[in-house]
Backbone bond lengths (Angstrom), bond angles and torsions (degrees), N, CA, C in turn:
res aa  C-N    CA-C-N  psi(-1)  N-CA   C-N-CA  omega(-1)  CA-C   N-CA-C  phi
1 X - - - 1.446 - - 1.518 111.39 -
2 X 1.039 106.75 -14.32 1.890 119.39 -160.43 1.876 90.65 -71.56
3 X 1.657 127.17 -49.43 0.685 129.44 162.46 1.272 136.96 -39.51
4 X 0.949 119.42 -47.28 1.854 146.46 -163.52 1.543 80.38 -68.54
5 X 1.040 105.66 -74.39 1.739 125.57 177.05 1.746 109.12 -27.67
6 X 0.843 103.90 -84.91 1.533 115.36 -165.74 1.704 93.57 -58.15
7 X 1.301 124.88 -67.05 1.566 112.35 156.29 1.613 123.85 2.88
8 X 1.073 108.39 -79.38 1.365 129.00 -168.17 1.302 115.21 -74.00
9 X 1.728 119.02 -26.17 1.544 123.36 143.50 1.745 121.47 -26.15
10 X 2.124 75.94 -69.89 1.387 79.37 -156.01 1.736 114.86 -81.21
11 X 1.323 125.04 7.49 1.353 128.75 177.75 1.542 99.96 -88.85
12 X 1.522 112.43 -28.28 1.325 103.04 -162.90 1.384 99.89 -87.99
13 X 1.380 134.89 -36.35 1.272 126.48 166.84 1.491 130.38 -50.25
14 X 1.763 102.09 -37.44 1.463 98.88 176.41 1.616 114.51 -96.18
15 X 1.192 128.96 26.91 1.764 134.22 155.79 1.636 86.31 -89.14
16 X 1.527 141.05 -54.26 1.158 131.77 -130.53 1.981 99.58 -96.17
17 X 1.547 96.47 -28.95 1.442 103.77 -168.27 1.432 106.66 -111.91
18 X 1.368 111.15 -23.75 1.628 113.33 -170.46 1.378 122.88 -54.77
19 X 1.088 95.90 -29.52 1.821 93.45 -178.11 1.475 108.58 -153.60
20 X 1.497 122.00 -175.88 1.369 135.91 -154.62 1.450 105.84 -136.75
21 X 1.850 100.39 115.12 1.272 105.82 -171.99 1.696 114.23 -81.99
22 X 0.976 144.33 154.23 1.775 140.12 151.66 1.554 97.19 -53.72
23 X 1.344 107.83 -95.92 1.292 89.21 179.65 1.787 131.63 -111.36
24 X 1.344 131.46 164.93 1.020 137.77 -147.32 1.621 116.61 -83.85
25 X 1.381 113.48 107.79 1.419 105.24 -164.16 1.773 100.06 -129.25
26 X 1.103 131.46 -179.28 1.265 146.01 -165.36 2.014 87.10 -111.19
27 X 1.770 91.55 124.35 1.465 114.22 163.70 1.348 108.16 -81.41
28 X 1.903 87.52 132.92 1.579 96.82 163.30 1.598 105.33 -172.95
29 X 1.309 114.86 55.10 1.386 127.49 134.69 1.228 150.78 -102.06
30 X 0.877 149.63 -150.09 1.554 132.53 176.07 1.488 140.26 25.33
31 X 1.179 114.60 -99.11 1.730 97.03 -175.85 2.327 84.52 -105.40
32 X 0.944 136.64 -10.84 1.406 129.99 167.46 1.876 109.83 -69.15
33 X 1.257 108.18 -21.41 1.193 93.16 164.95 1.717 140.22 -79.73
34 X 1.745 103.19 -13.97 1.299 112.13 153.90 1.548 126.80 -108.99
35 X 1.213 134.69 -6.23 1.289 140.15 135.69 1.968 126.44 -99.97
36 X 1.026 97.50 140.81 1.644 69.09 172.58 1.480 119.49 -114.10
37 X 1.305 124.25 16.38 1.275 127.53 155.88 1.430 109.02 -116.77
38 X 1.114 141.19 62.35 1.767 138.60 -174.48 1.566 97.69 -38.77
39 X 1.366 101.96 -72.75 1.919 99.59 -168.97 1.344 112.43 -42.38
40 X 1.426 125.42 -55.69 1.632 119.13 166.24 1.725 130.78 -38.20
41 X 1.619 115.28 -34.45 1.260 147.51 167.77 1.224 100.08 -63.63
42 X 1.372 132.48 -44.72 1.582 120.79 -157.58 1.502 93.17 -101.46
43 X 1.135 140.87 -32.40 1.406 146.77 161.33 1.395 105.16 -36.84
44 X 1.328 123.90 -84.71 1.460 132.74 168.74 1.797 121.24 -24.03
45 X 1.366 110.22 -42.21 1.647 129.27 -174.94 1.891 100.02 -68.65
46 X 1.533 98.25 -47.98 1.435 125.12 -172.98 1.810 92.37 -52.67
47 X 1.385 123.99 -29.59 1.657 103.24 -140.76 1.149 92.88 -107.87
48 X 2.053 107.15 -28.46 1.295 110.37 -172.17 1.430 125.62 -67.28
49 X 1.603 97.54 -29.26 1.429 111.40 179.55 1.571 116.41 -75.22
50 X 1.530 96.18 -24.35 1.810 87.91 -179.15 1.965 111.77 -62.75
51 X 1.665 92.25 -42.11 1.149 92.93 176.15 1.773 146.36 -79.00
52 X 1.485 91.68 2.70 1.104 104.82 157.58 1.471 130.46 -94.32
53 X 1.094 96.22 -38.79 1.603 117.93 170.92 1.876 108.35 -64.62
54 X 1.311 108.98 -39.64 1.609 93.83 -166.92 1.603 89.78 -98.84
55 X 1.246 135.06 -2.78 1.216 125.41 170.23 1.399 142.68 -46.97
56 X 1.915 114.09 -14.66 0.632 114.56 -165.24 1.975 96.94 -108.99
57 X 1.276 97.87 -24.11 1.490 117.76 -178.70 2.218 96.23 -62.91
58 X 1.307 111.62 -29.30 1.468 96.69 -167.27 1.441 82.68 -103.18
59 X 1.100 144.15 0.66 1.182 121.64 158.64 1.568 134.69 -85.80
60 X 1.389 107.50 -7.10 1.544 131.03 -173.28 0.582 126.74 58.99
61 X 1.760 109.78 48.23 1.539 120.83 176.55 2.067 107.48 -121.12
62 X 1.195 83.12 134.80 1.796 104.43 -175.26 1.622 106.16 -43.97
């Protein structure tokens, strides 16, 4: 999931930051057309996975 995540960061940053419009219109291609905050989405993926993933480490199991 860590992937999916960071993915969806970095697509969503570069539709929003990648380039320079003439004039100013509302995004909605690429990965904003099925989420509409990706970076918020990949944050969330980021937290879920820690806590699943390190869940087993704070429990002291192998």
């Amino acid at each position: 999931m860590r992937p999916v995540g960071l993915r969806l960061a970095l697509r969503g940053m570069r539709i929003v930051c990648g380039e320079e419009r003439a004039q100013p219109a509302v995004i909605s291609e690429g990965v904003v057309d099925l989420v509409r905050h990706p970076i918020y989405l990949a944050e969330m993926l980021l937290y879920v996975c820690m806590f699943c993933f390190g869940l087993p480490l704070w429990a002291g199991l192998p």
